[in-house]
C-alpha positions as CSV (number, residue, x, y, z in Angstrom):
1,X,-20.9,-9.9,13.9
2,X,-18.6,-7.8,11.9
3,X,-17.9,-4.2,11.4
4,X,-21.0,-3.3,12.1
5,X,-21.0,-4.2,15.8
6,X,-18.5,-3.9,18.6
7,X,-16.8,-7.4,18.7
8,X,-14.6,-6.5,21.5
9,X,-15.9,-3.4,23.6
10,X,-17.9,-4.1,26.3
11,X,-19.8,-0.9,25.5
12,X,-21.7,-0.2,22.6
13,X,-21.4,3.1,22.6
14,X,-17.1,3.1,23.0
15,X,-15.3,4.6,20.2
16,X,-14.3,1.0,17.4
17,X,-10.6,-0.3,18.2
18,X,-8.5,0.2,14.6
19,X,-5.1,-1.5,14.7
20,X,-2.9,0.0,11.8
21,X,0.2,-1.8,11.1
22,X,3.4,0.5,9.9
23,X,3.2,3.9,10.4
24,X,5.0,5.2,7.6
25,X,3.9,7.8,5.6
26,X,0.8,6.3,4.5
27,X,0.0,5.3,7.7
28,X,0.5,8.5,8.9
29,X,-2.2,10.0,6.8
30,X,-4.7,7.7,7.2
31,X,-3.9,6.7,10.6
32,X,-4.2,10.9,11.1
33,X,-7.7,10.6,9.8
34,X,-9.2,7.2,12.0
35,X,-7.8,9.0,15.3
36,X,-11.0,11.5,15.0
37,X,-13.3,8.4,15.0
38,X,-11.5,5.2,16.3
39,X,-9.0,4.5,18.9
40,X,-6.2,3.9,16.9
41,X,-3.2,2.1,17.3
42,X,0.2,1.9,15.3
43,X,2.6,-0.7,15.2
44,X,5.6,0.0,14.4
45,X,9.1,-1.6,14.4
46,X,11.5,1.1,14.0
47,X,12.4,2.9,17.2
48,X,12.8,6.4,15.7
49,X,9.4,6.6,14.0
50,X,7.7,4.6,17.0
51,X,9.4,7.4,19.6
52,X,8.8,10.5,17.0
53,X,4.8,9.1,16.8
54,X,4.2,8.7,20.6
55,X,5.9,12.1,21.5
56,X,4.5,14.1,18.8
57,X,1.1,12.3,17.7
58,X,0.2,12.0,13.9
59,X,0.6,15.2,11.9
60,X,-0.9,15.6,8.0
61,X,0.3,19.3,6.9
62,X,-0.3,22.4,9.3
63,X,-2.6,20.4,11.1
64,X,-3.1,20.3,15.0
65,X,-1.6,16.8,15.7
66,X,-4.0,13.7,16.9
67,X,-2.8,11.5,19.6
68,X,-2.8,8.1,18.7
69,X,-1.2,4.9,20.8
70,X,2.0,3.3,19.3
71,X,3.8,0.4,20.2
72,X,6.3,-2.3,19.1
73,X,4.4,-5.4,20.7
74,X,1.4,-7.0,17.8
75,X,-0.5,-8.4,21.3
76,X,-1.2,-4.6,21.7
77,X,-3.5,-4.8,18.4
78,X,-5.6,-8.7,18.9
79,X,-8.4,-6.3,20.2
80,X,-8.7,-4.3,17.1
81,X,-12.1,-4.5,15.8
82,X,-10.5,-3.7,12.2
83,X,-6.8,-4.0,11.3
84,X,-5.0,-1.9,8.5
85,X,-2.1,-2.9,6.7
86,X,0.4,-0.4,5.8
87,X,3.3,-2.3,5.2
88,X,5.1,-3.5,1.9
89,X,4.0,-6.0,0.2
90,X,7.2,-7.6,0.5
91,X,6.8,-7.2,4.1
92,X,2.7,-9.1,4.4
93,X,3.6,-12.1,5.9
94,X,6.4,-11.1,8.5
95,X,3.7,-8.7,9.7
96,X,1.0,-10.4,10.1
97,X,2.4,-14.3,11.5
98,X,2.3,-12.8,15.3
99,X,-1.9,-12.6,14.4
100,X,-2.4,-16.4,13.4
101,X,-4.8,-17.2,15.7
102,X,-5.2,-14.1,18.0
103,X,-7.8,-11.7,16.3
104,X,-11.2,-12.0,16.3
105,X,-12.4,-14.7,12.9
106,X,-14.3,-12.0,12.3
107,X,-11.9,-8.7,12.0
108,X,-11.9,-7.8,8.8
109,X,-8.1,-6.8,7.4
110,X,-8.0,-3.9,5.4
111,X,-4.9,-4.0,2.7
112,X,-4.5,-0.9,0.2
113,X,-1.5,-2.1,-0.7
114,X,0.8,-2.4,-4.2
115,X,0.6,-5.0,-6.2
116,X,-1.5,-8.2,-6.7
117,X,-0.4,-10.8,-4.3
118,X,-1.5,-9.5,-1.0
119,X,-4.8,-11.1,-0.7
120,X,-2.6,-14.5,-1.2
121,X,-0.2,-13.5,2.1
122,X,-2.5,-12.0,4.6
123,X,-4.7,-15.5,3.9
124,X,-1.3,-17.7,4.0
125,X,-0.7,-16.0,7.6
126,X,-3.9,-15.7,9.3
127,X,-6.0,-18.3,6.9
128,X,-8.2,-18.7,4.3
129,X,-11.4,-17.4,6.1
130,X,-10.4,-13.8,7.1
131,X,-12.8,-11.5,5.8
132,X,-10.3,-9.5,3.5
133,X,-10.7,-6.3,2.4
134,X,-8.5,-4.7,-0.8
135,X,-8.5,-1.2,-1.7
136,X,-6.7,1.4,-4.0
137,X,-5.8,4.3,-3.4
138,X,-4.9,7.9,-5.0
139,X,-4.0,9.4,-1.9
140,X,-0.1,10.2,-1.4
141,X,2.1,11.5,1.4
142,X,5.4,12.1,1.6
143,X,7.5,11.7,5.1
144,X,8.5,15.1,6.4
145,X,9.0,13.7,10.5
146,X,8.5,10.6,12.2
147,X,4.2,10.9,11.8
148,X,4.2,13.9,10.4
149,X,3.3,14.1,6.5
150,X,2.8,16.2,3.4
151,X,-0.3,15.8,1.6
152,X,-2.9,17.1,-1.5
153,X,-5.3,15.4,0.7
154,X,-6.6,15.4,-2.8
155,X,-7.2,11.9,-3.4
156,X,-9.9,8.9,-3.0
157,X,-9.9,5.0,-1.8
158,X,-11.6,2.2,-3.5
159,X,-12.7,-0.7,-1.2
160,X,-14.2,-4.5,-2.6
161,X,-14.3,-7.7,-0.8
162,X,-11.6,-10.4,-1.2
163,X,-13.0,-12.9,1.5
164,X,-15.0,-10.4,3.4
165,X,-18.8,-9.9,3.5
166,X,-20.1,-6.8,1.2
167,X,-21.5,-5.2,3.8
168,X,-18.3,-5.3,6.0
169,X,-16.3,-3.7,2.8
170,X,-19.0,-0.9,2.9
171,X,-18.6,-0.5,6.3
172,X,-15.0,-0.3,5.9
173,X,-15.4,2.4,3.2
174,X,-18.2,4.2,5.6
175,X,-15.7,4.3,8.3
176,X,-12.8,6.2,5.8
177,X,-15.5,8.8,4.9
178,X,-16.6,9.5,8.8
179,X,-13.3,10.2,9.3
180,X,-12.6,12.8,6.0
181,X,-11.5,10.8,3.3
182,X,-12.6,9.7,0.1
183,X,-14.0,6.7,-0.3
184,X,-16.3,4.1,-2.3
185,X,-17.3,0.6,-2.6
186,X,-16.3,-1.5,-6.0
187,X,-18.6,-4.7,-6.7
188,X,-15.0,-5.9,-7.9
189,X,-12.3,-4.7,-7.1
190,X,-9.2,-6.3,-8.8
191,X,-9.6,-4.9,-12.2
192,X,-8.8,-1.5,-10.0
193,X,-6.1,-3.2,-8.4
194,X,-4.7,-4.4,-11.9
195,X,-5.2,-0.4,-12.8
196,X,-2.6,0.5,-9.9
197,X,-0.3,-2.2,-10.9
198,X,0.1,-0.8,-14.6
199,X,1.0,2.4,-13.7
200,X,3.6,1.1,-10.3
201,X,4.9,-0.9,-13.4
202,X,6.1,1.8,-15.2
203,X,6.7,4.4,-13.1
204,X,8.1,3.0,-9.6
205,X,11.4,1.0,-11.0
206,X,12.0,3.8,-13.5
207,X,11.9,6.4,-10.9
208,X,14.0,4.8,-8.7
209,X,16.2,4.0,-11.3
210,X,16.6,7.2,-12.7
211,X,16.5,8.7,-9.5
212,X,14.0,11.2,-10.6
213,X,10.3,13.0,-9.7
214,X,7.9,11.2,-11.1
215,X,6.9,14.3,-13.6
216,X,10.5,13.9,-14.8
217,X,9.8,10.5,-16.8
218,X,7.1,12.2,-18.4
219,X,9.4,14.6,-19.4
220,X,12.5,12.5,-21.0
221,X,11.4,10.9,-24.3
222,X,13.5,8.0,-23.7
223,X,12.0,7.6,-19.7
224,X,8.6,8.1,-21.1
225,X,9.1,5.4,-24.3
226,X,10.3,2.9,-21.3
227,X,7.7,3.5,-19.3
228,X,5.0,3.2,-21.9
229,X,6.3,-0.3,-22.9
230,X,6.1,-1.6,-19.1
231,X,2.2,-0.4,-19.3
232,X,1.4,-1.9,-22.4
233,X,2.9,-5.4,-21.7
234,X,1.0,-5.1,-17.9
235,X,-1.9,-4.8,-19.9
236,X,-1.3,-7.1,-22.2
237,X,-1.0,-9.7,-19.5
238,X,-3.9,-8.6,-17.6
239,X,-6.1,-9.0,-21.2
240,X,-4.9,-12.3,-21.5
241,X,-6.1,-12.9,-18.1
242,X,-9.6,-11.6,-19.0
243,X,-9.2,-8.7,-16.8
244,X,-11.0,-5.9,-17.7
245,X,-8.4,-2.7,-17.0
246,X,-11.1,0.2,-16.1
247,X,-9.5,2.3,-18.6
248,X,-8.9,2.2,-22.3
249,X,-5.4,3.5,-23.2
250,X,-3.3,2.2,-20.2
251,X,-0.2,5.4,-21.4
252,X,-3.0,8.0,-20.7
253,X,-4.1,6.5,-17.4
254,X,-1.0,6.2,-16.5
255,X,0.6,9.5,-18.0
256,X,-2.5,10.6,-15.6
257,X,-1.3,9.4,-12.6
258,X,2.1,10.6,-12.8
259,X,0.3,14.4,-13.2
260,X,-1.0,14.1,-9.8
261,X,2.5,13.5,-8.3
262,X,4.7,14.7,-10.6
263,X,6.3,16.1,-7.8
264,X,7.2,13.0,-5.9
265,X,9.7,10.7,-6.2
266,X,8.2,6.6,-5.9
267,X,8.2,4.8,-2.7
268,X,10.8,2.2,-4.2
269,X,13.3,5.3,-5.2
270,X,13.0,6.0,-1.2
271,X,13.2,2.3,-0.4
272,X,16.9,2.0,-2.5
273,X,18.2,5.3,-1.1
274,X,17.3,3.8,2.4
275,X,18.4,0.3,2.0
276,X,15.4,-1.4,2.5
277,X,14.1,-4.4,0.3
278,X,12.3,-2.8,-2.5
279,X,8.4,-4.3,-4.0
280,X,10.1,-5.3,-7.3
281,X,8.9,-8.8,-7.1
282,X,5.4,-7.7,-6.6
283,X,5.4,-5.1,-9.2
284,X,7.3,-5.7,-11.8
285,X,8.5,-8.7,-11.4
286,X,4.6,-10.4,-10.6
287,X,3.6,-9.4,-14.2
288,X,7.0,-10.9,-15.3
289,X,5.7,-14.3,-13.7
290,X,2.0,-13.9,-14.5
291,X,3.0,-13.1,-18.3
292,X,4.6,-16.3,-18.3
293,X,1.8,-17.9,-17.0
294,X,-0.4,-17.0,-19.6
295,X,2.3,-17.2,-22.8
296,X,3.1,-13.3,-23.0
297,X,6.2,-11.6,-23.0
298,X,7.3,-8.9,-21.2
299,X,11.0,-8.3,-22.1
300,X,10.9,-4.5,-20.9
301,X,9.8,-5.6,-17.4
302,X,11.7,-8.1,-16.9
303,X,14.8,-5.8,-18.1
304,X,13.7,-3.3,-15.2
305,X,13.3,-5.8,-12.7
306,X,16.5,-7.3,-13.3
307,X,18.1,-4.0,-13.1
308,X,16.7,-3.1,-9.6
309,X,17.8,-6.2,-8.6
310,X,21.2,-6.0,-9.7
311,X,21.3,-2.1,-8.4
312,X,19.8,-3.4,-4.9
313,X,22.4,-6.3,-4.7
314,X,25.6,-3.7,-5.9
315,X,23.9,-1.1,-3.2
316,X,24.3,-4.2,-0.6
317,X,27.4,-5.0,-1.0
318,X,28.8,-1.1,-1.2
319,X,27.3,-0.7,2.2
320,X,28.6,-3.9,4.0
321,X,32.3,-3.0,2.8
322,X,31.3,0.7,4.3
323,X,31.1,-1.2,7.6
324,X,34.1,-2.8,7.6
């Protein structure tokens, strides 16, 4: 059994079960999308975005919204017959430990998540046999109301297997493009995944830092310089991992992907300005650790990464002497 089939309904012909897990902005969006084919349901911890998605529905631009169910409890989503995770990476395993042992073996988990330790967490909480499924994704959103987002709509997904059966990974991808979005199947996807982290690398810190668009660092010679250095030393690391990057000149890919949203502002510059625990170590901070691994230095990352860590512990202190 797998994707394919119903696991849990009853009846074959019932709409498939998909369990999405945060319902931030990218959740939103692709949660938006599954509603016109699935029965979909959000978890979500925060009580304003959990209230704002249950009164109003999901919302991507102008629109009508699409009803979805939302709820606080992770029982409510055991029955899914495929389970997206759309929480931080720093986040994986506090999400997923209420699952160990609940779901279906054969559910597959769908993570399209930053960074390159996510297949290692979603395995250390629910074990080493869930059929995992990775993705990237160009797709963006930005938060405009609780479930309601901003998008080009403009993007696409790339699925592979990390655990999970080829044919469930297609499936997986079939199941994005029945419900309107982009979306492919890679024979291997962690060179892709390695792709993303080079350009999070030097754009997510350095936006957050700066507190700038993304379009801005391409802008500044001295941003830009910085932020070239971060995605030639990712590189570097992933070549001496024998990763084959699927793209030659990792400043033009990435100088690429800050055109699309040169707009936007990174998810960790939103993250700081919130509060919340930024993906540093994932990012930044993984190809830090990985570089040592394999004997190569990366003194510009771990500069940045060292900086958002000493700006995120100032910005904690500052607000627990707010309190007082």
């Amino acid at each position: 059994m797998g994707l394919n089939s119903p696991v849990h309904h009853d009846n074959p012909n019932a709409r498939p079960r998909i369990g999405l897990i945060g319902g931030g902005s990218m959740g939103s969006l692709f949660g938006f999308h599954l509603a016109q084919i699935a029965d979909v349901t959000v978890l979500e911890v925060n009580d304003v975005v959990r209230t704002g998605i249950g009164r109003d529905g999901l919302r991507v631009n102008d629109e009508p919204p699409r009803a979805v169910r939302v709820t606080e409890h992770a029982r409510d989503l055991f029955a899914s017959d495929l389970l997206f995770l759309f929480v931080k990476a720093v986040d994986t395993l506090r999400a997923l430990r209420p699952f160990a042992g609940e779901l279906n073996p054969t559910t597959p988990i769908v993570s399209l998540q930053n960074g390159v330790g996510n297949e290692d967490a979603i395995k250390t909480a629910l074990g080493g046999a869930v059929p995992v499924v990775l993705g990237v994704t160009t797709e963006s959103a930005e938060t405009v109301a609780p479930g309601a987002v901003r998008s080009s709509e403009q993007g696409s997904t790339l699925i592979g297997s990390a655990g999970a059966s080829a044919a469930t990974a297609k499936a997986v991808a079939e199941r994005l493009t029945q419900s309107g979005l982009r979306a492919a199947v890679v024979y291997d996807i962690k060179p892709h995944l390695w792709g993303k982290l080079v350009a999070n690398a030097a754009v997510n810190a350095l936006s957050a830092l700066l507190d700038c668009e993304a379009g801005a660092i391409l802008r500044d010679p001295n941003a830009a310089h910085l932020a070239e250095s971060l995605a030639e030393e990712a590189a570097t690391v992933a070549a001496a991992m024998k990763i084959a990057l699927p793209f030659a000149n990792p400043w033009q890919y990435v100088a690429e992907v800050i055109a699309v949203g040169a707009e936007s502002k990174s998810s960790m510059a939103f993250d700081l300005a919130l509060g919340h625990p930024s993906e540093i170590d994932h990012l930044n901070g993984a190809i830090v650790a990985l570089g040592r691994r394999v004997g190569v230095a990366t003194p510009h990352n771990e500069s940045v990464m060292r900086l958002m860590k000493a700006r995120e512990a100032l910005q904690l202190v500052r607000r627990q002497k707010e309190k007082l």
